[in-house]
TINUMAR-244808 format. One record per residue: residue number from 1; x, y, z of N, C-alpha, C in turn; residue in one letter. Coordinates in Angstrom, 3 decimals. Layout:
<num->NUM; n_east->X; n_north->Y; n_up->Z; ca_east->X; ca_north->Y; ca_up->Z; c_east->X; c_north->Y; c_up->Z; residu->a>
...
% end
This chain:
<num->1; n_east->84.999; n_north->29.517; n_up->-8.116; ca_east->85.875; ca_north->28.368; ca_up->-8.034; c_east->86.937; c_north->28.480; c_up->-9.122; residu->x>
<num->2; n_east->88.483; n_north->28.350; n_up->-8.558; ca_east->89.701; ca_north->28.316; ca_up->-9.958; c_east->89.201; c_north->27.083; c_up->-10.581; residu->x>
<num->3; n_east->89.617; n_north->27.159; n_up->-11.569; ca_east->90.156; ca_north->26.411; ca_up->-12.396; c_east->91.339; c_north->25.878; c_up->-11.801; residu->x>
<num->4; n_east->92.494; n_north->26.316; n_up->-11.816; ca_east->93.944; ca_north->25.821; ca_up->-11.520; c_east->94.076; c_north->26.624; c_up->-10.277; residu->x>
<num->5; n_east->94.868; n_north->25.311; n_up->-9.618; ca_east->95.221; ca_north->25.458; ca_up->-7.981; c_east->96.160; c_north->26.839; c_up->-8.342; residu->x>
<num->6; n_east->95.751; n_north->27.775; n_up->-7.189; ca_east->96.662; ca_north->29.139; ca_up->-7.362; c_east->98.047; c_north->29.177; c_up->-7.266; residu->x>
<num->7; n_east->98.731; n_north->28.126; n_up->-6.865; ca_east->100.234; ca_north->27.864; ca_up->-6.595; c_east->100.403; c_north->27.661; c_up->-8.705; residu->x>
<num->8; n_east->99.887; n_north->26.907; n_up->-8.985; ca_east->99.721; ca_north->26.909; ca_up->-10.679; c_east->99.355; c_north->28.050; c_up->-11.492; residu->x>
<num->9; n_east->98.482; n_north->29.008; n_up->-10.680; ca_east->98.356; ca_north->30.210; ca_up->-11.791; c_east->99.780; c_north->31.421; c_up->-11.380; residu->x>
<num->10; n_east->100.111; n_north->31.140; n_up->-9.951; ca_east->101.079; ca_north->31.366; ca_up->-9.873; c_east->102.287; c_north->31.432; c_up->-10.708; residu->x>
<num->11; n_east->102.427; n_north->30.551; n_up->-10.707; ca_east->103.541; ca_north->29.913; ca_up->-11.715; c_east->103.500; c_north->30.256; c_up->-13.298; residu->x>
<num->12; n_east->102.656; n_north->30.248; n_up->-13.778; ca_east->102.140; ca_north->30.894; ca_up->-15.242; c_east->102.888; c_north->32.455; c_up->-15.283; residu->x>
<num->13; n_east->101.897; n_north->33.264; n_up->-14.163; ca_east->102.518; ca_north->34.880; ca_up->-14.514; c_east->103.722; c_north->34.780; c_up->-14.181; residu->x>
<num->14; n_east->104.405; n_north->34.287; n_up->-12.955; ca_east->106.055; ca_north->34.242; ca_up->-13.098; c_east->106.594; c_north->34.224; c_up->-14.140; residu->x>
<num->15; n_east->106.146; n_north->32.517; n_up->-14.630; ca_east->106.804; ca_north->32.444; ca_up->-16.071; c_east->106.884; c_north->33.441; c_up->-17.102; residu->x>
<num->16; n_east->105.487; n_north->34.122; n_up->-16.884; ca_east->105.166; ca_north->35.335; ca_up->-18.057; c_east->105.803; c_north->36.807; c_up->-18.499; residu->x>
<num->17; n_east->105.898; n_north->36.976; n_up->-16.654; ca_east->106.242; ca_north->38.471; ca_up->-16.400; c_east->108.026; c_north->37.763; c_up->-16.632; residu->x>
<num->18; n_east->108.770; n_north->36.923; n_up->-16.691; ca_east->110.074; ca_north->36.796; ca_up->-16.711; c_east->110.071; c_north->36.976; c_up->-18.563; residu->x>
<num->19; n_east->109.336; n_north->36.506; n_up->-19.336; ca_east->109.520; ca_north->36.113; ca_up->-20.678; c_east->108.943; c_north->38.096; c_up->-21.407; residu->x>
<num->20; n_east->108.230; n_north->38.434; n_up->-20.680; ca_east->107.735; ca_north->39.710; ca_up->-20.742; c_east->108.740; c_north->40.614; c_up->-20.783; residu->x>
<num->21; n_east->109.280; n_north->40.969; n_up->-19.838; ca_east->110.590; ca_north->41.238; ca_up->-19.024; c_east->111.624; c_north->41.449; c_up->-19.982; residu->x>
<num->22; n_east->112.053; n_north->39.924; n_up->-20.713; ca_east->113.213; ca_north->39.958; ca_up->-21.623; c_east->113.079; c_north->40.422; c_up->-22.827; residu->x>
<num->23; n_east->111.875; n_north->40.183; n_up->-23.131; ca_east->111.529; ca_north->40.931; ca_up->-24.473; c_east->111.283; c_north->42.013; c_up->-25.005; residu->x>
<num->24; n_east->110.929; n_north->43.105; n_up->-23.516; ca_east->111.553; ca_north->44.563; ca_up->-23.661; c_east->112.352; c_north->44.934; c_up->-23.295; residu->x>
<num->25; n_east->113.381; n_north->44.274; n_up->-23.347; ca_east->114.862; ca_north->44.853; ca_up->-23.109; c_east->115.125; c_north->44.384; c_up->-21.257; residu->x>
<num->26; n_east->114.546; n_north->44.443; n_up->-20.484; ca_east->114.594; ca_north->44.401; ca_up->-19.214; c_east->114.874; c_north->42.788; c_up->-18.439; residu->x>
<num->27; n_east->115.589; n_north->42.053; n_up->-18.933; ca_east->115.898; ca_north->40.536; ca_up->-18.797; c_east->116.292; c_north->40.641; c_up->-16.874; residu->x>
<num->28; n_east->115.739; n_north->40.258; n_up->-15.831; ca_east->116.187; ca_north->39.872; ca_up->-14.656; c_east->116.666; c_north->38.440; c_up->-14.383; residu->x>
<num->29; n_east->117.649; n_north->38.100; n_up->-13.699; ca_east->118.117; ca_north->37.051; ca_up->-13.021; c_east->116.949; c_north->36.662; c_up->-12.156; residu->x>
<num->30; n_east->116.666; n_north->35.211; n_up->-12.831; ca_east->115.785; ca_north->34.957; ca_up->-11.797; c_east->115.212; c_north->33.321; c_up->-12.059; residu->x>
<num->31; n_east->115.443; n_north->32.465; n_up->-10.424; ca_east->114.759; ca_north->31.368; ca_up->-10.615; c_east->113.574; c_north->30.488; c_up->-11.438; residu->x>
<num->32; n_east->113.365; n_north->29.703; n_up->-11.951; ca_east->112.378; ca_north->29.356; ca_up->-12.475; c_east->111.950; c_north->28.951; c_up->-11.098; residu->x>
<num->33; n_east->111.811; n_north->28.698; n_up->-10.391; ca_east->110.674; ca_north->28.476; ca_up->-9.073; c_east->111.322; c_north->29.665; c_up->-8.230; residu->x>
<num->34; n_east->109.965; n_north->30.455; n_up->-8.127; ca_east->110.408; ca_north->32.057; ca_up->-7.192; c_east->110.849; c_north->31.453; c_up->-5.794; residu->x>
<num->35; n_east->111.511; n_north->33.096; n_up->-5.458; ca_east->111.622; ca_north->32.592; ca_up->-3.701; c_east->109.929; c_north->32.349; c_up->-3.081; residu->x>
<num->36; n_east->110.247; n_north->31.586; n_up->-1.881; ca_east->108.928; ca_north->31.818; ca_up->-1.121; c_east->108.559; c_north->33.454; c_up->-0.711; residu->x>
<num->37; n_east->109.108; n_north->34.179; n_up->-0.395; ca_east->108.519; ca_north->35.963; ca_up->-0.431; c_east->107.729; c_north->35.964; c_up->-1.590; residu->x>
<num->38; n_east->108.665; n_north->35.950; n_up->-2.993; ca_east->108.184; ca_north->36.062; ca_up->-4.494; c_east->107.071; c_north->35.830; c_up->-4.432; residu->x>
<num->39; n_east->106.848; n_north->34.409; n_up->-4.240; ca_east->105.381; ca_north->33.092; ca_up->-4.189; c_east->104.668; c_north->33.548; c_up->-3.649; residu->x>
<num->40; n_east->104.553; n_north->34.071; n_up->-2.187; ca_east->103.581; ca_north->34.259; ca_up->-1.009; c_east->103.135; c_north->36.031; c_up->-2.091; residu->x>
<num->41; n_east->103.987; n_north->37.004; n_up->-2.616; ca_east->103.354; ca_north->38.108; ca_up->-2.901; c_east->102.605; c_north->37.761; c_up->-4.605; residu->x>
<num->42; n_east->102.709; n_north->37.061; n_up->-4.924; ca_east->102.412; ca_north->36.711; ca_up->-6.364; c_east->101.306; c_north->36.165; c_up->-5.707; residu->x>
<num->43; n_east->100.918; n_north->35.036; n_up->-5.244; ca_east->99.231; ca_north->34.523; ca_up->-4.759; c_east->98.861; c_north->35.385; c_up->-3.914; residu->x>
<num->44; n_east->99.449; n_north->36.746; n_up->-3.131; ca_east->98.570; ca_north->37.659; ca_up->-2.314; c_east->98.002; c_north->38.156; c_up->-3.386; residu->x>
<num->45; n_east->98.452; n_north->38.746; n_up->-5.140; ca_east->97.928; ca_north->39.369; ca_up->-5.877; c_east->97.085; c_north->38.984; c_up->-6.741; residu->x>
<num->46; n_east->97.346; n_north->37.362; n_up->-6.546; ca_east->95.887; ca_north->36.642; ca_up->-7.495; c_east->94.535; c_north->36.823; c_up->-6.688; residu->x>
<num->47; n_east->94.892; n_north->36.464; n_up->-5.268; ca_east->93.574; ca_north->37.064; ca_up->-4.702; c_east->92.898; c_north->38.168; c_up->-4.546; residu->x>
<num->48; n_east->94.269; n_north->39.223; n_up->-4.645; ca_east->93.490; ca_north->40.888; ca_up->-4.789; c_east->93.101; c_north->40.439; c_up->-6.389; residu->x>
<num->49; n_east->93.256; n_north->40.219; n_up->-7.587; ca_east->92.655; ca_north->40.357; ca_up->-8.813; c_east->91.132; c_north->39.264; c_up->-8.285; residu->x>
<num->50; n_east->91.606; n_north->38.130; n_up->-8.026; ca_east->89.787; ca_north->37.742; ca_up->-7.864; c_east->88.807; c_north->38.111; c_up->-6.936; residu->x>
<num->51; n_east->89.571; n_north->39.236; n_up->-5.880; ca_east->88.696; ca_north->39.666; ca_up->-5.274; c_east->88.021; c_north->41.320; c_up->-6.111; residu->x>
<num->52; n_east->88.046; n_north->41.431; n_up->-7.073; ca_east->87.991; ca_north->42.760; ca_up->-7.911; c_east->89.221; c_north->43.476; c_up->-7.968; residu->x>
<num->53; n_east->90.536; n_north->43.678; n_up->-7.795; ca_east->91.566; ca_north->44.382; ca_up->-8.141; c_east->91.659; c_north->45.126; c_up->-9.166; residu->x>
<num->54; n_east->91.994; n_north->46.399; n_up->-10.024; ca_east->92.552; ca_north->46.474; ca_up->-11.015; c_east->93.952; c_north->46.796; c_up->-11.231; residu->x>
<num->55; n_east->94.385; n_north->46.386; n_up->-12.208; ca_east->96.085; ca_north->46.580; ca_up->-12.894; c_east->96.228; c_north->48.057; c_up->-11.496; residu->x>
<num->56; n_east->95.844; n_north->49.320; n_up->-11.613; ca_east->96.285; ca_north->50.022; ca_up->-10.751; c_east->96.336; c_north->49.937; c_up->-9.275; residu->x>
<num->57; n_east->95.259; n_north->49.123; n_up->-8.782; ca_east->95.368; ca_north->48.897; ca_up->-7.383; c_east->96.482; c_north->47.832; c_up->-7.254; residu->x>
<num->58; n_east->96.379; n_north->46.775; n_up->-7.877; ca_east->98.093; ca_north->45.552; ca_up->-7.559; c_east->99.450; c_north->46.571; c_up->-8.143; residu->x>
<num->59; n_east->99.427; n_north->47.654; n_up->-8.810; ca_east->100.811; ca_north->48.089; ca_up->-8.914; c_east->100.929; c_north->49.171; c_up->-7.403; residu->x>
<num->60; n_east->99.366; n_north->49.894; n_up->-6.447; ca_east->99.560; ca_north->50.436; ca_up->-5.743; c_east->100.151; c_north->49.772; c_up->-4.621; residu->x>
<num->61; n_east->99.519; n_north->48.513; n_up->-4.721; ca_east->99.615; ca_north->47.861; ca_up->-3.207; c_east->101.332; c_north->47.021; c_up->-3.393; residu->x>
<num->62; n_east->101.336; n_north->46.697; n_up->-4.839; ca_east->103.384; ca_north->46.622; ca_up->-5.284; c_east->104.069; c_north->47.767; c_up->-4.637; residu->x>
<num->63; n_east->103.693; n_north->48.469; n_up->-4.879; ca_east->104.333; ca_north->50.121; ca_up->-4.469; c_east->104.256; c_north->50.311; c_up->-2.683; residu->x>
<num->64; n_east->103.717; n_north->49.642; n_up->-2.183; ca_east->103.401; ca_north->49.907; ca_up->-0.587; c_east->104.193; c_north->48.897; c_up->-0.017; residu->x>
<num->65; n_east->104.397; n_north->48.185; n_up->-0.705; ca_east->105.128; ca_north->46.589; ca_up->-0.125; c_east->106.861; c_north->46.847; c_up->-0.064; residu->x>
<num->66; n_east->106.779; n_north->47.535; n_up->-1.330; ca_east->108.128; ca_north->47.978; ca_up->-1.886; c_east->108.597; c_north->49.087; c_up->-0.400; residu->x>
<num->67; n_east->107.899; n_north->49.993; n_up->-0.410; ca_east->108.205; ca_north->51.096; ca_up->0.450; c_east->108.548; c_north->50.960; c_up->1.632; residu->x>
<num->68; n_east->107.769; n_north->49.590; n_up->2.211; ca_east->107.636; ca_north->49.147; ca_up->3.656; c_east->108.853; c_north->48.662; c_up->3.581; residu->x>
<num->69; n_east->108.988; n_north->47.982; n_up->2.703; ca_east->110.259; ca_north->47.078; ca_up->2.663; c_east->112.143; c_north->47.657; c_up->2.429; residu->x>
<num->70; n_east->111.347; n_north->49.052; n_up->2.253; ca_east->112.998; ca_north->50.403; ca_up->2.702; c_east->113.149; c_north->50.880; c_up->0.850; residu->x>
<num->71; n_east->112.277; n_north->50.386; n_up->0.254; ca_east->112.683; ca_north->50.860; ca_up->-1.332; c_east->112.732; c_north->52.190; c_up->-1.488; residu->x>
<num->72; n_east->113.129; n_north->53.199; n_up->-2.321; ca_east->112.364; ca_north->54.351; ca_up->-2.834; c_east->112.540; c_north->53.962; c_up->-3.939; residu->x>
<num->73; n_east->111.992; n_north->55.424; n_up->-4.895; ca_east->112.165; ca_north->55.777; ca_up->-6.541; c_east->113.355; c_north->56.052; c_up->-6.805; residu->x>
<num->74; n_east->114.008; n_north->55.653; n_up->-7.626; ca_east->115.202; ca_north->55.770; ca_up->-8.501; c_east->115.479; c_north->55.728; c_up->-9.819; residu->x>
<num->75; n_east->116.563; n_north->55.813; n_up->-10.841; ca_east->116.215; ca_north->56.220; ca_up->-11.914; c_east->116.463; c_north->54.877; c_up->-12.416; residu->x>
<num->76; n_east->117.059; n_north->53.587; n_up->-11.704; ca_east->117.235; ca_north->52.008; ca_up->-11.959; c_east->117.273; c_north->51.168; c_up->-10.928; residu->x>
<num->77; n_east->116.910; n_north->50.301; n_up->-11.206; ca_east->116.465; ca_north->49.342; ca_up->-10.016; c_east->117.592; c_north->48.886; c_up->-9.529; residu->x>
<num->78; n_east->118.128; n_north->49.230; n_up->-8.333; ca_east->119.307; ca_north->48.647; ca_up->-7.615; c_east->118.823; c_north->47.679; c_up->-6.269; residu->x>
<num->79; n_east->119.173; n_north->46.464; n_up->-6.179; ca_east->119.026; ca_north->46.085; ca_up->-5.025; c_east->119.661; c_north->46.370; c_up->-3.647; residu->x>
<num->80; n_east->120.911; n_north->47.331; n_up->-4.001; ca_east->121.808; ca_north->47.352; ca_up->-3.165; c_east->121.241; c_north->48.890; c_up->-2.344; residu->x>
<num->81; n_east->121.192; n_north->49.916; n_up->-2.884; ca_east->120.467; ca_north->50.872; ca_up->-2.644; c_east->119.057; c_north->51.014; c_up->-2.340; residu->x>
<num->82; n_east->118.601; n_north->49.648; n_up->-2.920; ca_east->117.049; ca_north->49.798; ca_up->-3.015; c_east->115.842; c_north->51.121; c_up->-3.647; residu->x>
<num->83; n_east->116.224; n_north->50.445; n_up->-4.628; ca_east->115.607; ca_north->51.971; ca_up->-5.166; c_east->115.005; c_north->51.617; c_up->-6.673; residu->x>
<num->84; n_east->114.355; n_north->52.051; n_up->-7.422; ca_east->113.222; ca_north->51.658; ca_up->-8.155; c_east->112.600; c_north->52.780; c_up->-9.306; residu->x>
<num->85; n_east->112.762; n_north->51.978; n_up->-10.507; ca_east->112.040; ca_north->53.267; ca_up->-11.316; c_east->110.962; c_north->53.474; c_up->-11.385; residu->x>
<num->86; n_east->109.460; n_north->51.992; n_up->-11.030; ca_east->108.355; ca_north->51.731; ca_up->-10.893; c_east->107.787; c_north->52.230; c_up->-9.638; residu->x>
<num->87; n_east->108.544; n_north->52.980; n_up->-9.017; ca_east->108.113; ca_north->53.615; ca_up->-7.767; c_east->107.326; c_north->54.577; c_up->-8.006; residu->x>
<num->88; n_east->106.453; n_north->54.864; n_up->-8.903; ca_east->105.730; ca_north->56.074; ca_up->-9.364; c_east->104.285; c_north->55.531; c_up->-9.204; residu->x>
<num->89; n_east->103.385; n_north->56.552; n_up->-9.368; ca_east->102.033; ca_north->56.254; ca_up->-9.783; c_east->101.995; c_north->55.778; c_up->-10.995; residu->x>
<num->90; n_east->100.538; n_north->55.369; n_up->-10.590; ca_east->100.612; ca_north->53.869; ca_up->-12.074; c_east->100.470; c_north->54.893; c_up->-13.662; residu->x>
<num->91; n_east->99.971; n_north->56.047; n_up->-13.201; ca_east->99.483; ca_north->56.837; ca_up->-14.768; c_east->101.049; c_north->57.248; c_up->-15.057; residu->x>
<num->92; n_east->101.879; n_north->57.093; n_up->-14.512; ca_east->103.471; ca_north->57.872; ca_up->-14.483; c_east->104.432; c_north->56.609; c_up->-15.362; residu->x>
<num->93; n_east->103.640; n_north->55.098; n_up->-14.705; ca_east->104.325; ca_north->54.094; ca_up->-15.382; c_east->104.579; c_north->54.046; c_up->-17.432; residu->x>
<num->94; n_east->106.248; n_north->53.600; n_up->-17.387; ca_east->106.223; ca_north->53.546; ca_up->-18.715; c_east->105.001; c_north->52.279; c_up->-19.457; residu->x>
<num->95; n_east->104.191; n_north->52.712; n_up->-20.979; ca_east->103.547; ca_north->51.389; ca_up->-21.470; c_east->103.906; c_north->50.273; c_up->-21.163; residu->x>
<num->96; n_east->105.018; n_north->49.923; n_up->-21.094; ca_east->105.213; ca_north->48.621; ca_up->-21.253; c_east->105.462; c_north->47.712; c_up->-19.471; residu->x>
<num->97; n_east->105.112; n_north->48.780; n_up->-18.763; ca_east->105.291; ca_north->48.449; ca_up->-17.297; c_east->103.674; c_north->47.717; c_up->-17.031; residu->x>
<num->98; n_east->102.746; n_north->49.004; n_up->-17.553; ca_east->101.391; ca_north->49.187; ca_up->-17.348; c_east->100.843; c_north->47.841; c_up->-18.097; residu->x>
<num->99; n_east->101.882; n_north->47.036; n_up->-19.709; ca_east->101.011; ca_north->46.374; ca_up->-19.710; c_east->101.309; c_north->44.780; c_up->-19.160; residu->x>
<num->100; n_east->101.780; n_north->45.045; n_up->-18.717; ca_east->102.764; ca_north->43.818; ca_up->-18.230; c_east->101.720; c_north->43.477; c_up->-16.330; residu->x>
<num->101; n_east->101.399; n_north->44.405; n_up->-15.788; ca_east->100.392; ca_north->44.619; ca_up->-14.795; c_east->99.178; c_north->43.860; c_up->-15.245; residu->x>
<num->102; n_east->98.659; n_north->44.229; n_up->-16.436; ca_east->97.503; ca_north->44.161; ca_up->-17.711; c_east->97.571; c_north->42.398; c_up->-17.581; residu->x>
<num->103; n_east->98.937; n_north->42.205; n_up->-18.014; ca_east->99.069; ca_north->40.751; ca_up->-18.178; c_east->99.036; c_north->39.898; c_up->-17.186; residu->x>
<num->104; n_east->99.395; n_north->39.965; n_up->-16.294; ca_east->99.111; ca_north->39.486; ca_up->-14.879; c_east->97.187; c_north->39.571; c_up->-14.766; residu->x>
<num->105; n_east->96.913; n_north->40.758; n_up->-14.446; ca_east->95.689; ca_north->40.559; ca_up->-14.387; c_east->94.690; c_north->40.112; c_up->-15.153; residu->x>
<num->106; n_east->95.395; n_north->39.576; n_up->-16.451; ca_east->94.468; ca_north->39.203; ca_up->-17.584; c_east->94.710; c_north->37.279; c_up->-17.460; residu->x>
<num->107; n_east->96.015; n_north->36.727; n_up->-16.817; ca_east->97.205; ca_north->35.106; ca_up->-16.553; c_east->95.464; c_north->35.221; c_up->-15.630; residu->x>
<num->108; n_east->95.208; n_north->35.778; n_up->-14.348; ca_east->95.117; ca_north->35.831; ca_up->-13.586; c_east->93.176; c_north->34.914; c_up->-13.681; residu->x>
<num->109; n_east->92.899; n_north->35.917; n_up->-14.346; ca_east->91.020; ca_north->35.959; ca_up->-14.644; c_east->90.897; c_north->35.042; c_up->-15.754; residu->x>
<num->110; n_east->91.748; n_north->34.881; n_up->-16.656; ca_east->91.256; ca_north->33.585; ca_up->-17.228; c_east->91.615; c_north->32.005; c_up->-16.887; residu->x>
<num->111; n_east->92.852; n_north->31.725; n_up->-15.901; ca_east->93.393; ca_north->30.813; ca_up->-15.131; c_east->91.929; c_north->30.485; c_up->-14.049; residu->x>
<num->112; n_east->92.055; n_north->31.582; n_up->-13.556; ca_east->91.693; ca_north->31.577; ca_up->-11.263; c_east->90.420; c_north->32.011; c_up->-11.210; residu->x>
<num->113; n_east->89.835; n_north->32.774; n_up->-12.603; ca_east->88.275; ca_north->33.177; ca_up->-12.259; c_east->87.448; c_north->32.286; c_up->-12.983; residu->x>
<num->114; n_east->85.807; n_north->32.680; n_up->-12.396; ca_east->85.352; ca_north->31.687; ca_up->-12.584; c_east->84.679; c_north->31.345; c_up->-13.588; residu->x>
% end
């Protein structure tokens, strides 16, 4: 049983991974209330973490979503091209990608688990 309704733990790692984000250099434009896509893939990944997930399986199944969705690897994230530097395997990811995954799955288990 959560603790906090998942639309709420939701909202936490958003907040987190945006404040995360800026503080290594990597600041994105971005709503304080995500799009609904954003929302709907952010609570698909609280449930892969409470269903056992680890940091590498939610950056694999990031990586599959991405792909489906016409992305590749690139050397910067363009929306226009679609293309991605996190397009790698997770052991390939820079530290600060890997811990930012970490952090999500850590918002995640002390919020939503039980």
């Amino acid at each position: 049983m959560s603790v906090f309704p998942i639309g709420t733990v939701a909202a936490v790692c958003h907040a987190a991974n945006r404040a995360l984000q800026t503080a290594i250099g990597d600041p994105r434009p971005s709503a304080d209330i995500p799009e609904p896509w954003e929302r709907a893939a952010t609570e698909a990944s609280i449930r892969a973490v409470l269903a056992g997930a680890t940091p590498e399986e939610l950056h694999d199944a990031w990586c599959a979503l991405k792909v489906d969705d016409g992305w590749r690897y690139g050397p910067r994230r363009d929306p226009v091209t679609r293309t991605h530097p996190c397009l790698v395997p997770y052991d390939d990811l820079p530290e600060a990608e890997r811990r930012k995954d970490a952090l999500f799955h850590a918002i995640v288990r002390v919020l939503a688990g039980p």
